[in-house]
HTML snippet that shows the backbone in 3Dmol.js (N, CA, C, O; Angstrom):
<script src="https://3Dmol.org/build/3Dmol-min.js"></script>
<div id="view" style="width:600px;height:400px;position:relative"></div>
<script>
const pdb = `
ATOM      1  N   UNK A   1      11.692  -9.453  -9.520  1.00  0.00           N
ATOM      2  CA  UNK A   1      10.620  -8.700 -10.121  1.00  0.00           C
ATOM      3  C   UNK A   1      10.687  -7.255  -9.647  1.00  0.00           C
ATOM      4  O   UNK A   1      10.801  -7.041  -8.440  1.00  0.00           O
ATOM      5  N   UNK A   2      10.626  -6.280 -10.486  1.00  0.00           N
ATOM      6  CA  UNK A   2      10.402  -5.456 -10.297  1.00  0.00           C
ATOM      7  C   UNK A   2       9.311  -4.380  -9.738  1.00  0.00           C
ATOM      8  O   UNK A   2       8.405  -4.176 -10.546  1.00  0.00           O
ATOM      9  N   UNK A   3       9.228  -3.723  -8.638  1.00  0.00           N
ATOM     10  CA  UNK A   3       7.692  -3.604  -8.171  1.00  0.00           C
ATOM     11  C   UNK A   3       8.462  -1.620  -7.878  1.00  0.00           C
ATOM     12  O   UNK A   3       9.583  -1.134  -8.029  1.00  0.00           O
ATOM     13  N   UNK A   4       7.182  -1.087  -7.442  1.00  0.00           N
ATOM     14  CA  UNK A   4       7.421   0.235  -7.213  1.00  0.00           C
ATOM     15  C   UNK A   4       7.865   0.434  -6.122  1.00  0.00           C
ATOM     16  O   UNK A   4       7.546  -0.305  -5.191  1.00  0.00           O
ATOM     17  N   UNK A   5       8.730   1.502  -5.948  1.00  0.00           N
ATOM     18  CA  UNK A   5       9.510   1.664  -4.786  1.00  0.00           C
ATOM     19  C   UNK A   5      10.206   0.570  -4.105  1.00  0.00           C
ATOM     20  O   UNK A   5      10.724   0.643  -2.991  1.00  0.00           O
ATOM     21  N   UNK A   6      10.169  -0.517  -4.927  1.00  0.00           N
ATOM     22  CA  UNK A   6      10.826  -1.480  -4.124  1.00  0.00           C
ATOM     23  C   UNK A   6      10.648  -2.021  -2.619  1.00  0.00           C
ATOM     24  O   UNK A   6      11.397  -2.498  -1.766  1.00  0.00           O
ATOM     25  N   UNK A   7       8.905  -1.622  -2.750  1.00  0.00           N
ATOM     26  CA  UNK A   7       8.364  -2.337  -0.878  1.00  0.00           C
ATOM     27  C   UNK A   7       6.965  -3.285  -1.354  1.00  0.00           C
ATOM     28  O   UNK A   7       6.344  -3.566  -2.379  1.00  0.00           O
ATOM     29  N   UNK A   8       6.938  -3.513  -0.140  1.00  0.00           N
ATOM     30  CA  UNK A   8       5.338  -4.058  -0.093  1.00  0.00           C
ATOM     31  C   UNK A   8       4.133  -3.183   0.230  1.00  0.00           C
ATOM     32  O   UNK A   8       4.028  -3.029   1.447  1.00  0.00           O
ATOM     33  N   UNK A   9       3.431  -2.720  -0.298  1.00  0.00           N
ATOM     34  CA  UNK A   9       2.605  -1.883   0.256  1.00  0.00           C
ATOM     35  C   UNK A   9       0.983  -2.884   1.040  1.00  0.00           C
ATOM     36  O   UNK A   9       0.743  -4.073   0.828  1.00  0.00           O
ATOM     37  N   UNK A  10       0.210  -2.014   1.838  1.00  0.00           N
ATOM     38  CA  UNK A  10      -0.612  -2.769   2.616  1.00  0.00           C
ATOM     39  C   UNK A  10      -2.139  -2.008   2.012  1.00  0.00           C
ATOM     40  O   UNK A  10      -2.500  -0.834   2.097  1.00  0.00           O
ATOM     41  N   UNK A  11      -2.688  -2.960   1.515  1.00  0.00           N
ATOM     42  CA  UNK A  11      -4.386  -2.621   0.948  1.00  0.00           C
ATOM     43  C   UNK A  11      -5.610  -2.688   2.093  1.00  0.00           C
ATOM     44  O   UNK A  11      -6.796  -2.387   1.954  1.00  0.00           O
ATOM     45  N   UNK A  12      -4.757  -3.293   3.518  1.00  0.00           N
ATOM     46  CA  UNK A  12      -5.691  -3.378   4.962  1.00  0.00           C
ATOM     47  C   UNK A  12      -5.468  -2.167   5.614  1.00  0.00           C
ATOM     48  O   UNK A  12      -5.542  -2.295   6.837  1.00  0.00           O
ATOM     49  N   UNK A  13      -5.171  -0.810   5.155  1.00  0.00           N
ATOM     50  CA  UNK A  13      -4.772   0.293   5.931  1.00  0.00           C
ATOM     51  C   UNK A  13      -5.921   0.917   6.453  1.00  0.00           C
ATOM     52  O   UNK A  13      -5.929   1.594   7.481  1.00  0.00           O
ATOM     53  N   UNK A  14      -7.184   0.611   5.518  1.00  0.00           N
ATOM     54  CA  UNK A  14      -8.730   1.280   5.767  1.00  0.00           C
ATOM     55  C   UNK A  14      -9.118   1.140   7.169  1.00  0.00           C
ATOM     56  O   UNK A  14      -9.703   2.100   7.669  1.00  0.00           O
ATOM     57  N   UNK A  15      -8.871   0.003   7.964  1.00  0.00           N
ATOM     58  CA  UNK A  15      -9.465  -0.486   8.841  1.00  0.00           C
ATOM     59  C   UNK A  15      -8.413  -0.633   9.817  1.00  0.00           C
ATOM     60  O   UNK A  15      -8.722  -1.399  10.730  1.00  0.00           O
ATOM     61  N   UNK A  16      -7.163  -0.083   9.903  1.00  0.00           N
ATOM     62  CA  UNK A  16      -6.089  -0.071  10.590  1.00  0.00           C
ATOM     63  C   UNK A  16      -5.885   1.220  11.724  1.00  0.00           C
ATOM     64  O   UNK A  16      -6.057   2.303  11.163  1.00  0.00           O
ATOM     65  N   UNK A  17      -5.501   1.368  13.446  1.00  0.00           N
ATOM     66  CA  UNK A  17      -5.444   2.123  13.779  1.00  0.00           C
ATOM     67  C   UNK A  17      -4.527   3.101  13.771  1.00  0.00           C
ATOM     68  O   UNK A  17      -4.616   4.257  14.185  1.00  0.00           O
ATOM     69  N   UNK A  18      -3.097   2.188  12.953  1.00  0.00           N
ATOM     70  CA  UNK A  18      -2.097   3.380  12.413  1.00  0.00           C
ATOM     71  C   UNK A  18      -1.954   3.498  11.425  1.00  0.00           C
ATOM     72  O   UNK A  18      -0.748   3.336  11.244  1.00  0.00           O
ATOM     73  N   UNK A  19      -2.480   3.722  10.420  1.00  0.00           N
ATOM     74  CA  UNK A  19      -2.608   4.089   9.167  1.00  0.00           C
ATOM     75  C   UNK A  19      -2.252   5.533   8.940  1.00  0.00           C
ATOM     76  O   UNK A  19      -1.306   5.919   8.253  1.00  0.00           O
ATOM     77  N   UNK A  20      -2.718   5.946   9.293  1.00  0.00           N
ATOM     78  CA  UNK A  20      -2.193   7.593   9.203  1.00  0.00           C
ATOM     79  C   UNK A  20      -0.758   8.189   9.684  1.00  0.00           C
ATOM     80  O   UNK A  20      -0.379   9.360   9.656  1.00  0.00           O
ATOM     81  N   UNK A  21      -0.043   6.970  10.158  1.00  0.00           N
ATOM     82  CA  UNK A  21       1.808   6.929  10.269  1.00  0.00           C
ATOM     83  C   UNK A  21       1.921   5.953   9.130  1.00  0.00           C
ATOM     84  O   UNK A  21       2.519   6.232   8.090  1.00  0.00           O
ATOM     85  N   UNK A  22       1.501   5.134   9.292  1.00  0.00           N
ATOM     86  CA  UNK A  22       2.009   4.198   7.955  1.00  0.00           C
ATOM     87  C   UNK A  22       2.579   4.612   6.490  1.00  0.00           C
ATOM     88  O   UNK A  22       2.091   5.395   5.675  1.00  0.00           O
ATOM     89  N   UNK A  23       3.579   3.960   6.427  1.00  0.00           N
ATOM     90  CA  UNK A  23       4.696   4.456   5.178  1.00  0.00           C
ATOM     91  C   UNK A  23       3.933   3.644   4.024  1.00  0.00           C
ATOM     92  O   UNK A  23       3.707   4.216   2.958  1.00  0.00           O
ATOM     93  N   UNK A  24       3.515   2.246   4.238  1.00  0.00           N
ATOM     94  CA  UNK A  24       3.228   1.333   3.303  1.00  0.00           C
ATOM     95  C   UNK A  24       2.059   1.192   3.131  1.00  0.00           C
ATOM     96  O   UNK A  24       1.731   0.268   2.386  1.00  0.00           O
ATOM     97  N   UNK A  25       0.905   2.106   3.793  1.00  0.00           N
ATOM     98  CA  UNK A  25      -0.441   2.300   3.248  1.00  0.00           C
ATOM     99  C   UNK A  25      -0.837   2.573   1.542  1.00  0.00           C
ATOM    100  O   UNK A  25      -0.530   3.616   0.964  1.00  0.00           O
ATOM    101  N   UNK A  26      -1.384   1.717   1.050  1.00  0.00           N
ATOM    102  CA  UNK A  26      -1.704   1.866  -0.391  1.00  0.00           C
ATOM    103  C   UNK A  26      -2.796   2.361  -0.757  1.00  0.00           C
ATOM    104  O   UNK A  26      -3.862   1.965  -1.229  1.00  0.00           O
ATOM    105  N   UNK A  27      -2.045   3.872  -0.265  1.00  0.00           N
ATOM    106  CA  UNK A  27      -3.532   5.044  -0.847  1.00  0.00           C
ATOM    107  C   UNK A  27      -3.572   5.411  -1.907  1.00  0.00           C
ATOM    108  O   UNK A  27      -2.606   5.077  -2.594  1.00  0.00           O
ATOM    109  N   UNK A  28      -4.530   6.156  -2.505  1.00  0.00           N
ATOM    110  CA  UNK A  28      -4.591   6.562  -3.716  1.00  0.00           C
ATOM    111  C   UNK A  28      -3.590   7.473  -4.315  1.00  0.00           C
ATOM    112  O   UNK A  28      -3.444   7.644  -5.526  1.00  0.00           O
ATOM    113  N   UNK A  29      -2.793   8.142  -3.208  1.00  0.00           N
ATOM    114  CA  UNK A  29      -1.775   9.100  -3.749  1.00  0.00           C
ATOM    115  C   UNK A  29      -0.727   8.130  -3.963  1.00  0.00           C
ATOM    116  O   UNK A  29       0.006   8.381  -4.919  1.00  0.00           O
ATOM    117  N   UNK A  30      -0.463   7.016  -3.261  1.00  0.00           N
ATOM    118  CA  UNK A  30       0.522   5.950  -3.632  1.00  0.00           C
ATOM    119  C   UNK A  30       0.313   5.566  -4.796  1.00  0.00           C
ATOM    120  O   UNK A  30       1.417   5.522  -5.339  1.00  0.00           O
ATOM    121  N   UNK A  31      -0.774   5.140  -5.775  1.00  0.00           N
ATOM    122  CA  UNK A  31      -2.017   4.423  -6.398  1.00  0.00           C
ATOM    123  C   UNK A  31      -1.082   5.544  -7.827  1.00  0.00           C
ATOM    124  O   UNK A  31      -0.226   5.145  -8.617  1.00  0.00           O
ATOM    125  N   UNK A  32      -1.570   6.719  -7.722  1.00  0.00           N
ATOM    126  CA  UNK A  32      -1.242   7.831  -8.342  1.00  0.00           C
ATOM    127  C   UNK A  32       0.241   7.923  -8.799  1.00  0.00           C
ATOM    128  O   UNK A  32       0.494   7.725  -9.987  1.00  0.00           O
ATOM    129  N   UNK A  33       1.316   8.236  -7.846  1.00  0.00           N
ATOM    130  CA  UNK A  33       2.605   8.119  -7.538  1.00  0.00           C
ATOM    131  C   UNK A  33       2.953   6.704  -8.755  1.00  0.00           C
ATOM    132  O   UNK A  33       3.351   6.898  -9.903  1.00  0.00           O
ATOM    133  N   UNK A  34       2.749   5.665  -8.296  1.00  0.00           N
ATOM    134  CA  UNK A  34       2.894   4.687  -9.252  1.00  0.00           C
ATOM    135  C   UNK A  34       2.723   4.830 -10.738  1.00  0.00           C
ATOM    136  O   UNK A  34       3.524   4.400 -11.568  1.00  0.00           O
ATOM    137  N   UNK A  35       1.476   5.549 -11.032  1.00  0.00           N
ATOM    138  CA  UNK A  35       1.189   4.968 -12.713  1.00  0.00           C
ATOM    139  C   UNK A  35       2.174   6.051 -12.829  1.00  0.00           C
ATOM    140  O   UNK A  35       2.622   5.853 -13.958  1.00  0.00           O
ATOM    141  N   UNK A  36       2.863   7.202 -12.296  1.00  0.00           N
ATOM    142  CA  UNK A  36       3.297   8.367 -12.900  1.00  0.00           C
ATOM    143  C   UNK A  36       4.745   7.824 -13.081  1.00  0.00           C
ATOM    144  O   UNK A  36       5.390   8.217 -14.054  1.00  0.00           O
ATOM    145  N   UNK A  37       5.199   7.093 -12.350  1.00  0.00           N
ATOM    146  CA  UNK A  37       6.180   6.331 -12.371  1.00  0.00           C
ATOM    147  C   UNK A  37       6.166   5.320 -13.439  1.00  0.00           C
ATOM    148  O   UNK A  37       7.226   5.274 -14.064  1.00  0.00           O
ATOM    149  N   UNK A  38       5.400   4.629 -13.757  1.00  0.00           N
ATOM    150  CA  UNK A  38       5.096   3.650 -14.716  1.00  0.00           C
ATOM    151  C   UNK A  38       5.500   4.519 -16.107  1.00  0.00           C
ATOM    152  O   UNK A  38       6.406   4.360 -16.925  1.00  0.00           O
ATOM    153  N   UNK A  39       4.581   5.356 -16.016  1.00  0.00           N
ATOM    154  CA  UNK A  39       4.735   6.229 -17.221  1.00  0.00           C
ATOM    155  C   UNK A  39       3.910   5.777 -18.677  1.00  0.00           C
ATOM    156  O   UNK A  39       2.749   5.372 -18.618  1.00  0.00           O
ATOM    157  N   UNK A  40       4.586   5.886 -19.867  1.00  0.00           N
ATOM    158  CA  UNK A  40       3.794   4.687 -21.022  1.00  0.00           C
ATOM    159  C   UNK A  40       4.090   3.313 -20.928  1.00  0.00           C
ATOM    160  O   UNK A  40       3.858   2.590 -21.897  1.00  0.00           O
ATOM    161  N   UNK A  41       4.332   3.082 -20.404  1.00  0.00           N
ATOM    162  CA  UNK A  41       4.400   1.258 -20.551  1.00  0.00           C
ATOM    163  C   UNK A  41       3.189   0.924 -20.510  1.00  0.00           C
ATOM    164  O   UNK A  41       2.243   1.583 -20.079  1.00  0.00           O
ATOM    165  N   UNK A  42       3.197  -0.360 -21.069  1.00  0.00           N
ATOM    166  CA  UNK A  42       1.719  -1.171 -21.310  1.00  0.00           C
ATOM    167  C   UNK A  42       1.310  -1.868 -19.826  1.00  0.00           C
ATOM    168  O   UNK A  42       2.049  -2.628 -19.201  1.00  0.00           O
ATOM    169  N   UNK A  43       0.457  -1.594 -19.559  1.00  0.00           N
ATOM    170  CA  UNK A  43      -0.106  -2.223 -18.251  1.00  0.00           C
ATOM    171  C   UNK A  43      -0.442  -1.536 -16.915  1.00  0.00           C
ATOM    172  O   UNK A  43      -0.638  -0.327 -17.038  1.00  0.00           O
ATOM    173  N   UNK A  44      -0.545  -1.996 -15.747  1.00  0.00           N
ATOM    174  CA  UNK A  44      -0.813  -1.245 -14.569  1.00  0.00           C
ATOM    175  C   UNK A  44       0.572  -0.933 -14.114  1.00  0.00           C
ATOM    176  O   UNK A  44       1.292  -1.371 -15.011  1.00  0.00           O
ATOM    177  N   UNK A  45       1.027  -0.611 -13.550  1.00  0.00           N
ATOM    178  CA  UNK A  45       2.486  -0.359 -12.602  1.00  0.00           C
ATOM    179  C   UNK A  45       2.202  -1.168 -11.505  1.00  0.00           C
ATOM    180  O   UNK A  45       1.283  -1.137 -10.687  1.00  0.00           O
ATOM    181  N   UNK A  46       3.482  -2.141 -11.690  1.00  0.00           N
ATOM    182  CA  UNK A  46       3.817  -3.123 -10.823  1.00  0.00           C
ATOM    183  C   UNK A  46       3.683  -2.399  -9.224  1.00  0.00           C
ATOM    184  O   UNK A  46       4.728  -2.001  -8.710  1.00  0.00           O
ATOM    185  N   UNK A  47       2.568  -2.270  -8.580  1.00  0.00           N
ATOM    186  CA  UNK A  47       3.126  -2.638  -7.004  1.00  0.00           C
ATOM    187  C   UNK A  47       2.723  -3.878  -6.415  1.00  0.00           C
ATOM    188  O   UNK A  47       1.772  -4.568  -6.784  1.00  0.00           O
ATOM    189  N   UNK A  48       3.765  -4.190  -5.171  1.00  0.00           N
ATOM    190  CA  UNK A  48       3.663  -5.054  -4.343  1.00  0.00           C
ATOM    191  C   UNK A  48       2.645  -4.877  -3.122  1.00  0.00           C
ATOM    192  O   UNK A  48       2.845  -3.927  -2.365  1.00  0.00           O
ATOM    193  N   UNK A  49       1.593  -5.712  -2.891  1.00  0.00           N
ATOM    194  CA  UNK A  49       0.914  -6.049  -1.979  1.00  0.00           C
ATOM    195  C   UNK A  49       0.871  -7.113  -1.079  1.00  0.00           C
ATOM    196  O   UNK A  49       1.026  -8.240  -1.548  1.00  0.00           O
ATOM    197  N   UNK A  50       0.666  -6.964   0.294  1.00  0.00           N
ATOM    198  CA  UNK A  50       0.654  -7.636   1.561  1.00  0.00           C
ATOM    199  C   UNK A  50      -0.414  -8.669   1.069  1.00  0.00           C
ATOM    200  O   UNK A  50      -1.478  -8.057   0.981  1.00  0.00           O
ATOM    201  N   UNK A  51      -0.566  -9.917   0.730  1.00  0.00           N
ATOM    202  CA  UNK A  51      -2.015 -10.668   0.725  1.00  0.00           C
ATOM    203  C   UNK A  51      -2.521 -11.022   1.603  1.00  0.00           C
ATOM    204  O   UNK A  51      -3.595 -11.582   1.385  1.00  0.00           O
ATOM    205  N   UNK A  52      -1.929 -10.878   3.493  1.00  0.00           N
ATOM    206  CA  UNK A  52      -2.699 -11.239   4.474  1.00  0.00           C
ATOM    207  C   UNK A  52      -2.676 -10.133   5.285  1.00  0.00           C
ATOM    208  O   UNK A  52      -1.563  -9.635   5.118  1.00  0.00           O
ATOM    209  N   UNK A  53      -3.342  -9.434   6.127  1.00  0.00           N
ATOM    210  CA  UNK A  53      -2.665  -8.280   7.113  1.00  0.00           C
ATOM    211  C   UNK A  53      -1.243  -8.694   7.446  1.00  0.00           C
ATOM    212  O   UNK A  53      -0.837  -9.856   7.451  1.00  0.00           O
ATOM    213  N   UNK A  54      -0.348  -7.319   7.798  1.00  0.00           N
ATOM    214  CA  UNK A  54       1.287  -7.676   8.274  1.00  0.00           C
ATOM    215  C   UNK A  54       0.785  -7.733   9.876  1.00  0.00           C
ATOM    216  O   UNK A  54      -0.264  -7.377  10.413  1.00  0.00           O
ATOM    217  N   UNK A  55       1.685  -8.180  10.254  1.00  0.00           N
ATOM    218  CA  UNK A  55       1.493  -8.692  11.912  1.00  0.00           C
ATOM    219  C   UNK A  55       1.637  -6.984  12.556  1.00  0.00           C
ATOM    220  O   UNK A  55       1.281  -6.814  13.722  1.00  0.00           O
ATOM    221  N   UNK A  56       2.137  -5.834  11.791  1.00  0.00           N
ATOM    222  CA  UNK A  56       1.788  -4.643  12.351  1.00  0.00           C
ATOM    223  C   UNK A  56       0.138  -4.149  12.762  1.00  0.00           C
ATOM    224  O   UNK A  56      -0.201  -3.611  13.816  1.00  0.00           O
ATOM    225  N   UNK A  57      -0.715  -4.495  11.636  1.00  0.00           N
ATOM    226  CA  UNK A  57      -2.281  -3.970  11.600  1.00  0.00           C
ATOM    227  C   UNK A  57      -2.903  -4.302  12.991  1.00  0.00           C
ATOM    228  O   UNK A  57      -2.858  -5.377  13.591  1.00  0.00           O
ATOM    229  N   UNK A  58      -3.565  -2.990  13.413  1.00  0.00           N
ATOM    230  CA  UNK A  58      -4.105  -2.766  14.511  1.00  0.00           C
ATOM    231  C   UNK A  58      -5.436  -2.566  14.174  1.00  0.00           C
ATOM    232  O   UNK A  58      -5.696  -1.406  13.852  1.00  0.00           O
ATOM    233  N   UNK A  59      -6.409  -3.403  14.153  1.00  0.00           N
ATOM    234  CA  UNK A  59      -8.118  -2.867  14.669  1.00  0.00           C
ATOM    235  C   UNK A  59      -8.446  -1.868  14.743  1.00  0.00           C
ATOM    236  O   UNK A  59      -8.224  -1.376  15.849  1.00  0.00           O
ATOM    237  N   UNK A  60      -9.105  -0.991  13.772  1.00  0.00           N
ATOM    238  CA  UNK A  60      -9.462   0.423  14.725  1.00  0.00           C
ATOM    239  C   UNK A  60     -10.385   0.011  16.240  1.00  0.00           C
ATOM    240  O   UNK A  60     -10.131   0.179  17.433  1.00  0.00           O
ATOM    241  N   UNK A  61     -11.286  -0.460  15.665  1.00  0.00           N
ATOM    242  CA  UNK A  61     -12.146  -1.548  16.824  1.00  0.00           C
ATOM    243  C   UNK A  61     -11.367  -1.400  17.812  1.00  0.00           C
ATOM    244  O   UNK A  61     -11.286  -0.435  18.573  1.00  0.00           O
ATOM    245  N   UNK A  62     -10.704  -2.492  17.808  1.00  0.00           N
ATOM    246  CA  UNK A  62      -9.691  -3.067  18.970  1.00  0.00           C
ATOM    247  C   UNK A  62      -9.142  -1.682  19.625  1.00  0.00           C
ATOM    248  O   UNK A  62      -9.193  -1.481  20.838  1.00  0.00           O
ATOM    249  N   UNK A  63      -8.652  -0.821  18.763  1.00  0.00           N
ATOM    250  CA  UNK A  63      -7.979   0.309  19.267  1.00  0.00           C
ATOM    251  C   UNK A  63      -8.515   1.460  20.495  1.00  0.00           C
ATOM    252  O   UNK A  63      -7.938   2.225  21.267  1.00  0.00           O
ATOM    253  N   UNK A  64     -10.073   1.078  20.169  1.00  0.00           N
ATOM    254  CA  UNK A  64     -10.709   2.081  20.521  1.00  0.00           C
ATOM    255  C   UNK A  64     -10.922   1.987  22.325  1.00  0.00           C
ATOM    256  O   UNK A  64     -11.528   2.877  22.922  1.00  0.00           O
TER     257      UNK A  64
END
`;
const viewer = $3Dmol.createViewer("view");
viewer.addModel(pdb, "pdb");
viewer.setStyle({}, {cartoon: {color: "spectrum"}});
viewer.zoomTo();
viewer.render();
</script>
């Protein structure tokens, strides 16, 4: 299957203490980046998402 950029991106970055290094944070400029990539095709633009935290995600909590 074809997905964008060819990664997994992570939708738990909100609440993560490295998020702001994170490559695979699925921010809105990622979000953005995608449909522009998509282009006209019918539908959303395929990205890939993490469905559980990756064993990287840190607590901000915890962090603090």
């Amino acid at each position: 299957m074809m997905s964008y950029r060819d990664m997994t991106f992570c939708g738990f970055w909100r609440d993560c203490a490295l998020a702001s290094s994170c490559a695979r944070a699925l921010t809105d400029e990622v979000r953005k980046s995608a449909t522009k990539w998509w282009g006209d095709l019918p539908g959303e633009p395929p990205i890939a998402q993490y469905s559980e935290r990756p064993p990287c995600h840190r607590n901000i909590e915890d962090a603090a």
